[in-house]
N, C-alpha and C positions, 0 to 999 in steps of 0.2 A: 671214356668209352661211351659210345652215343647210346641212346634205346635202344633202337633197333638193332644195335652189335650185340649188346649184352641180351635184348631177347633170346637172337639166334646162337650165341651161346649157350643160354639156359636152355633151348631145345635139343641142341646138341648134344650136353650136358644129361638130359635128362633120356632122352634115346639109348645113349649108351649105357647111364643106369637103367632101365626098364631090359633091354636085351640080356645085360649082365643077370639080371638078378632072373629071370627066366630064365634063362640054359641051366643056373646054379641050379636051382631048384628042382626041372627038369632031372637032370644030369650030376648032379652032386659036384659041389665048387670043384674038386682037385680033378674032376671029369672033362675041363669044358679050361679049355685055353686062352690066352688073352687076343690070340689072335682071332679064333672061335667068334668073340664078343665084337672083335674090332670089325669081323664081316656082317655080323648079322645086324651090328648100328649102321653099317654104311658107310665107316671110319676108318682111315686108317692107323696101325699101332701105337707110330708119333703123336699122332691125333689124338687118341685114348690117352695116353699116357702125359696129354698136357692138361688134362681134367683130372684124372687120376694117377696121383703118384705109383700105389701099388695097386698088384690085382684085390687085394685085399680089399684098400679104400672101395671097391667096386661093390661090396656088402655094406661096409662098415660105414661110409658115408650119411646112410640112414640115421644115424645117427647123434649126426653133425649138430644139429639144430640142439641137441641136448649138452652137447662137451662146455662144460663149466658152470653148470645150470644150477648145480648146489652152491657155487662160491655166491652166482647171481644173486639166489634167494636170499644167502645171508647179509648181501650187500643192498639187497634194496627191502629188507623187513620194513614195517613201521616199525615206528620207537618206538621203544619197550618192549619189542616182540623180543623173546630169548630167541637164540639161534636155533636152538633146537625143536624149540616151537613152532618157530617158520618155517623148518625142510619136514618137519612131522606134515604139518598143515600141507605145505606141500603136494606132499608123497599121498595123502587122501585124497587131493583133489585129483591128483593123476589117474589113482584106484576110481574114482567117479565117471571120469572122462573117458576113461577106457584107454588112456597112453599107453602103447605098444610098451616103452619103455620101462614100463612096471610091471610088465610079464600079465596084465592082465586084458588082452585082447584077443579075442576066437576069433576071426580071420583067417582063414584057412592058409593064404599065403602069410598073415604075420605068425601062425605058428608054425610054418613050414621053414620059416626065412630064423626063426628065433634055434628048431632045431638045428639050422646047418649050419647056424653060427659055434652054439656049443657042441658040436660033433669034430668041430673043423679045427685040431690043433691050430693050424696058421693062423687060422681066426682069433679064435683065443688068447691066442699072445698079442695080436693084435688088440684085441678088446681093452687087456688088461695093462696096455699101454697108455690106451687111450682113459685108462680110471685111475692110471697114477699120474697122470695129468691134472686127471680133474681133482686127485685127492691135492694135488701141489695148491693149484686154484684155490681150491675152500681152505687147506690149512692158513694161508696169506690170510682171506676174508674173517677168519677166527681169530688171527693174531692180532686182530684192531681190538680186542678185548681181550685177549687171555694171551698168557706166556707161551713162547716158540713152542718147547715140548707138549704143553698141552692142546694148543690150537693143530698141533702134525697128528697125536695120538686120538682125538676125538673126529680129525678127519679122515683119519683112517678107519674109523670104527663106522662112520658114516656111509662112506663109501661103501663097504665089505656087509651093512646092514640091506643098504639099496640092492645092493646086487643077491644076496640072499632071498630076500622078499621079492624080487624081479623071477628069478629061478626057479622059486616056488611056485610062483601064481604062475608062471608056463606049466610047468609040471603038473599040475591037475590042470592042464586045458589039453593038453596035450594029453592026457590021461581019457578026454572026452566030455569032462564038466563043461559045462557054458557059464562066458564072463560072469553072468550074472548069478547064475548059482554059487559062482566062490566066489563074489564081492565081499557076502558078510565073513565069511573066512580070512580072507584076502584084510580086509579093515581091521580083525580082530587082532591080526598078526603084525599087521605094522603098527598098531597100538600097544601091545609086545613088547617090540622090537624095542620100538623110541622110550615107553617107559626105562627099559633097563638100559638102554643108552645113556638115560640121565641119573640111573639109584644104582647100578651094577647089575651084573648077573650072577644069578642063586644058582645052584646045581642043586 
């Protein structure tokens, strides 16, 4: 594909995303039709539908750029880092940067966009498709140092820690906190988290 194709795809591309993810929000996803989307990009539905598989991918895309990003981390540590060291270290730098994907961004549209993900059954299942993906991902990248059951069972806890702490940190912004007033919250608890990820958890 020359530049200039793959440009004019990626504007394509990104039209269709920008109109979807406005009417969603607007109008609430199961409000706003795919053909809805398909007029107001300028596209036709075959069109849409060759960028995006489902209406779903039409949200859920956003989050493309992160799908396998824990196996990554574990895969490119430096030596010596434990693994769990690495997606801890991670996951704080995320909390610093303000990654939408750690639930810790005020953005009016990224908490607009984060509620109508988790409001939106289809979504949802969606979502948690795309985390047993990524839990498959990391359990692989664990298995280079630890046995199948324990590299599946610690990638799963991984997974289901991210997505808790992500939930969280929306939910007091969403609540009206500002990112930066629940940073130190936000750190405190994925400090938390990863501690008893590695010693267990106390009741």
């Amino acid at each position: 594909m020359t530049g200039l194709r793959r440009l004019k795809r990626q504007r394509t591309h990104d039209a269709i995303s920008a109109a979807a993810i406005s009417l969603f929000l607007e109008r609430g996803f199961d409000e706003v039709s795919v053909a809805e989307v398909a007029a107001a990009a300028e596209v036709s539905k075959p069109t849409l539908f060759k960028y995006f598989a489902t209406k779903e991918d039409l949200v859920l895309h956003r989050i493309a750029d992160h799908r396998g990003e824990a196996a990554r981390v574990v895969r490119h540590r430096a030596p010596g880092v434990d693994p769990l060291a690495a997606l801890h270290a991670h996951f704080l730098d995320g909390l610093a940067r303000r990654d939408p994907v750690t639930g810790l961004n005020d953005d009016p549209e990224v908490i607009g966009y984060h509620r109508m993900v988790f409001s939106t059954p289809s979504l949802v299942a969606r979502l948690f498709h795309h985390m047993a993906a990524d839990e498959e991902a990391l359990a692989a990248s664990l298995g280079e140092d630890a046995d199948d059951l324990t590299a599946r069972l610690l990638a799963a806890q991984v997974i289901a820690v991210q997505r808790v702490l992500a939930r969280r940190n929306w939910a007091a912004l969403a609540e009206g906190m500002s990112a930066d007033d629940a940073h130190p919250s936000a750190v405190s608890a994925a400090d938390r988290a990863f501690t008893q990820l590695r010693d267990g958890v106390s009741t």
